[in-house]
C-alpha positions as CSV (number, residue, x, y, z in Angstrom):
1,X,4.3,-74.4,32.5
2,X,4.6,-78.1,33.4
3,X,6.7,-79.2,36.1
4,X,8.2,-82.0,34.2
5,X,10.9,-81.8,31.9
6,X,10.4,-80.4,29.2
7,X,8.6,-76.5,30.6
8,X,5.7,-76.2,28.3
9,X,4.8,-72.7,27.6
10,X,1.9,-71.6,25.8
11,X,0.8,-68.5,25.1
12,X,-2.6,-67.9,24.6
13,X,-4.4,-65.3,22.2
14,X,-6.5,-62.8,24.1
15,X,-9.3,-60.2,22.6
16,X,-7.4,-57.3,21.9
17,X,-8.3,-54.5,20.3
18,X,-6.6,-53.5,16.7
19,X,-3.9,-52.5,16.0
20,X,-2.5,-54.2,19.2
21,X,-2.3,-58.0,20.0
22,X,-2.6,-60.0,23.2
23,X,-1.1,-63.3,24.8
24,X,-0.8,-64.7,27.8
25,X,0.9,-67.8,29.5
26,X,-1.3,-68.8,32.3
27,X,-1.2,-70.7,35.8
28,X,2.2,-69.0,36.9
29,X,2.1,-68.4,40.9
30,X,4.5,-65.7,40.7
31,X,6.7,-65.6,42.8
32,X,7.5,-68.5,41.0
33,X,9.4,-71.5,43.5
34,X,13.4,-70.8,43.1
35,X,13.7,-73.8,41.0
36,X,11.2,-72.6,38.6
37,X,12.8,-70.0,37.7
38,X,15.3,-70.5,35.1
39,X,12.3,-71.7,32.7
40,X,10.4,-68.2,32.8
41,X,14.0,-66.3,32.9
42,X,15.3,-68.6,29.4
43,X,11.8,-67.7,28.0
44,X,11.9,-64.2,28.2
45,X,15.7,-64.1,27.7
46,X,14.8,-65.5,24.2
47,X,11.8,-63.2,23.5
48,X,14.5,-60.2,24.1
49,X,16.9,-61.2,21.6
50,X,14.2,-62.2,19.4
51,X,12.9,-58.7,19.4
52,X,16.2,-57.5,18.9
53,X,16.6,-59.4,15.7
54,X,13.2,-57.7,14.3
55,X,14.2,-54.4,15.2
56,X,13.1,-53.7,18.6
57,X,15.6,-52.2,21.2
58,X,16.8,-53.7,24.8
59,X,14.2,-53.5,27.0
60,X,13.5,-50.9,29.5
61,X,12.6,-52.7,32.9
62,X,10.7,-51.5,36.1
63,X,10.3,-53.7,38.8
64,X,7.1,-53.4,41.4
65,X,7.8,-53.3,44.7
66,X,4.8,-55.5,46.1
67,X,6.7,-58.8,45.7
68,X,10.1,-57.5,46.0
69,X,10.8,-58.5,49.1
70,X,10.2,-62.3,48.8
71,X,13.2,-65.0,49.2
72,X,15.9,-61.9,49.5
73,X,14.6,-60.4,46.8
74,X,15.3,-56.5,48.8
75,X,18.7,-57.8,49.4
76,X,19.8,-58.8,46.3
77,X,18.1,-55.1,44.5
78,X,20.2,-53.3,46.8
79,X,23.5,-55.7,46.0
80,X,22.7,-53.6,42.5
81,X,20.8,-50.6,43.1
82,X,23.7,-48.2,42.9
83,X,24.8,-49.7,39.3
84,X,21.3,-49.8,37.8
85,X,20.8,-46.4,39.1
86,X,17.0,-47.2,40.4
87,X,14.5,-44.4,39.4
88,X,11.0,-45.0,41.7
89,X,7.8,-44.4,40.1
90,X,4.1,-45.7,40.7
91,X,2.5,-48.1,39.2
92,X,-1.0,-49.4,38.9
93,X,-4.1,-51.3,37.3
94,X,-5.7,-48.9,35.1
95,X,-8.3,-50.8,34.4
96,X,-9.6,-50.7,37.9
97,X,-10.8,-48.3,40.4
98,X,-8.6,-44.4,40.6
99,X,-5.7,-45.2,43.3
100,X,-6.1,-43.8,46.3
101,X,-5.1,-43.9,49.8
102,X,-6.5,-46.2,52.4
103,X,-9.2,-44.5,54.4
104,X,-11.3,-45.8,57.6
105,X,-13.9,-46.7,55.7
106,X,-12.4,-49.5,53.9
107,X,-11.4,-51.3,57.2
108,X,-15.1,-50.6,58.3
109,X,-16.4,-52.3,55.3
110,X,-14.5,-55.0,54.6
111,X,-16.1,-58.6,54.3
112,X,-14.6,-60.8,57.5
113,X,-11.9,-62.8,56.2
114,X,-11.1,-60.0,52.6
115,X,-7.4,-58.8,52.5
116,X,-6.9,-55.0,52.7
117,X,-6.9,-53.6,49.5
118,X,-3.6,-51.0,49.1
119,X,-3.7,-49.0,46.2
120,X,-0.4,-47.7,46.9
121,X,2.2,-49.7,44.8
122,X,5.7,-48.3,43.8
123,X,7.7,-49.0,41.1
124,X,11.4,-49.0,40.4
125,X,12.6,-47.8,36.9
126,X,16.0,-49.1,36.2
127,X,17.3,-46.2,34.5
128,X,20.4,-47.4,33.1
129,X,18.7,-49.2,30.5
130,X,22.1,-51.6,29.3
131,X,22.1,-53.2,32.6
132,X,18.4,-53.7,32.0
133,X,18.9,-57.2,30.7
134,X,21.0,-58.1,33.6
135,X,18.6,-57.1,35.9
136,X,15.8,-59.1,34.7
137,X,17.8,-62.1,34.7
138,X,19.0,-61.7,38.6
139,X,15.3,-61.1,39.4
140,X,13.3,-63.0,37.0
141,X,10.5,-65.3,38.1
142,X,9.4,-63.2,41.5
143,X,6.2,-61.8,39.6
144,X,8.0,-58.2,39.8
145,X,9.3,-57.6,36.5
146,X,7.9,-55.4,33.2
147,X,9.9,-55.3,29.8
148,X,8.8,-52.3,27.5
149,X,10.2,-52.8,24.0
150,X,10.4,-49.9,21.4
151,X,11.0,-49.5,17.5
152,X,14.7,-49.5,17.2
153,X,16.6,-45.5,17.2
154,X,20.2,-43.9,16.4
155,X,19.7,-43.1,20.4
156,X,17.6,-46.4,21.8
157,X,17.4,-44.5,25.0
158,X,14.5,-41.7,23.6
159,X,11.6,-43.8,23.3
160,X,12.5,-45.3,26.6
161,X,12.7,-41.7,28.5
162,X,9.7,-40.6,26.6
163,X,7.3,-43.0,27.4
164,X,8.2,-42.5,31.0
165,X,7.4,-38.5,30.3
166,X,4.3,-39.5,28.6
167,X,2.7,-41.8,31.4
168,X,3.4,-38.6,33.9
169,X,1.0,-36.5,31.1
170,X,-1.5,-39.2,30.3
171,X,-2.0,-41.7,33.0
172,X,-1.7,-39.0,35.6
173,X,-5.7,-38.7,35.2
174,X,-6.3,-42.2,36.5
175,X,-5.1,-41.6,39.8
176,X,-7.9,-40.1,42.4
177,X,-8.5,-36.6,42.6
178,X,-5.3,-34.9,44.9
179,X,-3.8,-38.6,45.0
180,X,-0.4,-39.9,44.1
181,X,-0.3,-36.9,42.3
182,X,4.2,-36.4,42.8
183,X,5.2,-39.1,41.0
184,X,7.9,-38.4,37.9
185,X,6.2,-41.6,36.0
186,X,3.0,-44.2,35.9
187,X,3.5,-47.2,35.0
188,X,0.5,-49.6,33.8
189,X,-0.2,-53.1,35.0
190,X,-1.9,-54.8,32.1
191,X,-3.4,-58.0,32.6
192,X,-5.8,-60.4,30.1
193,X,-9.1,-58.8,32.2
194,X,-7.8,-55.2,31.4
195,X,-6.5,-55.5,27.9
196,X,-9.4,-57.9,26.8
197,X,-12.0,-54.8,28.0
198,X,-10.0,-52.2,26.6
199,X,-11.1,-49.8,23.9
200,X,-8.3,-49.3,20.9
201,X,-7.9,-45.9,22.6
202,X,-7.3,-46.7,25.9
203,X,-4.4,-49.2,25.0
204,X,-2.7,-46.2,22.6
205,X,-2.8,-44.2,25.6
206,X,-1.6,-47.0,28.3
207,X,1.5,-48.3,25.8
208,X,2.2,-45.2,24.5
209,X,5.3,-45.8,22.0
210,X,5.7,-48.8,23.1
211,X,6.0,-52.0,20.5
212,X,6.1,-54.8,22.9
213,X,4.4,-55.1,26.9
214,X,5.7,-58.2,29.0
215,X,5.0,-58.4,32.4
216,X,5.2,-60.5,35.0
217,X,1.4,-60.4,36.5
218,X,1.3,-61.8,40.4
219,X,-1.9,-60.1,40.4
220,X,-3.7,-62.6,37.3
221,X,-0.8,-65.3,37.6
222,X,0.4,-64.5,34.2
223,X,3.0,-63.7,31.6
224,X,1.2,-60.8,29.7
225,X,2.1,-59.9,26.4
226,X,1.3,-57.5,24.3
227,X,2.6,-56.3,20.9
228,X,1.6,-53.3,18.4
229,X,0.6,-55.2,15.4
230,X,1.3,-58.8,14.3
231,X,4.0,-60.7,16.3
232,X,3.9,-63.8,14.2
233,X,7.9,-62.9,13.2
234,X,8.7,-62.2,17.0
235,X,7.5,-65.5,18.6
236,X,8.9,-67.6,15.3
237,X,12.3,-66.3,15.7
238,X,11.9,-66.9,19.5
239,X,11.5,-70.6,18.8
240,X,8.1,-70.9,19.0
241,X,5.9,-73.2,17.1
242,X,1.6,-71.8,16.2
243,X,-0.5,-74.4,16.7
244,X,-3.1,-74.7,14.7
245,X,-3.2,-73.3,11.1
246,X,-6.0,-71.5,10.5
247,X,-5.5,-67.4,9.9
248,X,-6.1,-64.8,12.6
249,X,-4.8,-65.5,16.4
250,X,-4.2,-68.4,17.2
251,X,-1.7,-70.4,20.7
252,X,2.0,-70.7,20.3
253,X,3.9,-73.3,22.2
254,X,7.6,-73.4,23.5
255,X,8.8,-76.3,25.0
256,X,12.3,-75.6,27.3
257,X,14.0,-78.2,29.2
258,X,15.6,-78.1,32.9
259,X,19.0,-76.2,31.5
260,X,17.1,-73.6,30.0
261,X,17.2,-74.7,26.2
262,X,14.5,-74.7,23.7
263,X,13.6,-78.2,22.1
């Protein structure tokens, strides 16, 4: 994203395992500055009514708790908490080391000058899922929030509900033995390092149902995306324009100006 006027966004193709496909949009310092933020919030405002419009439902979101605080960002989750009707879960990289807690040891061997490594990260489902939308847009930009996206249902709420069930009975096994062990869900933070060295098998098991991954990454500095299958039709009828026209995966560029528009 440039800071002149017009925001360029591109998203990038990562290495991604089939069926599933990877993008990112690099170089975001989440959280992003307050005037930043209506760029990233009018992008991913677009991409959910795009996937709307192919068949996808509103978005579950969960928000992690690591950057929450930042620039009243507690203050204004609690304005809301009681209407969103928060649901806390954990969530964490599963493409590094099991979570566990801190022990002695770590302090005793950490390089002079290292931060403190905290495996233990919690995470915020906002279970009513139609003020989802709502949510994201009060928060976005802070480098907290994840959109999960699922094939459209006669009751849009299931695949939502079940996913959460199934991280309890598959991503359960990450965590360190007799660690973390209460939690009713686990969510995934994907990045381009953990999806690029992922098997097909592992990213089945870490999206589950899900059709379409977006996170906020203040871990990578990154808008991660990840669909299941092609999502040429999704970014098109977003706004965005491929460059380049070869076949296979290839960058796609959206260009927004300062009032949130696409050009």
């Amino acid at each position: 994203m440039n800071e002149a006027d017009p925001s360029h966004f591109v998203f990038e193709p990562l290495p991604c395992a089939p069926p599933f496909h990877g993008l990112s949009v690099s170089d975001l310092k989440f959280p992003l500055a307050a005037e930043d933020r209506d760029a990233i919030r009018s992008l991913v405002l677009r991409i959910v009514h795009a996937a709307q419009q192919i068949g996808l439902s509103k978005p579950a979101l969960c928000l992690d708790t690591k950057q929450l605080h930042h620039d009243g960002g507690s203050k204004l989750y609690s304005a809301h908490a009681r209407k969103w009707s928060p649901r806390m879960g954990f969530c964490f990289d599963p493409a590094a080391r099991p979570p566990r807690k801190l022990e002695l040891s770590d302090l005793m061997d950490m390089e002079y000058g290292s931060e403190v490594r905290l495996d233990d990260r919690s995470c915020i489902h906002v279970s009513r899922s139609e003020h989802a939308t709502e949510a994201y847009s009060l928060l976005a930009g802070r480098g907290i929030a994840t959109l999960l996206f699922f094939r459209n249902t006669p009751n849009s709420e299931q695949p939502g509900k079940r996913y959460l069930e199934h991280t309890r009975e598959h991503l359960l096994k990450y965590m360190a033995p007799g660690q973390f062990q209460s939690f009713p869900f686990y969510l995934p933070l994907l990045s381009s390092t953990g999806i690029s060295g992922a098997t097909a098998e592992q990213l089945q098991e870490w999206m589950g149902e899900t059709d379409l991954y977006l996170r906020e990454s203040p871990d990578s500095s990154e808008l991660i995306f990840v669909t299941r299958g092609p999502c040429d039709a999704l970014l098109e009828s977003a706004g965005m324009t491929r460059l380049g026209v070869v076949e296979g995966d290839a960058p796609w560029r959206l260009e927004i100006d300062q009032r949130g528009n696409h050009e």
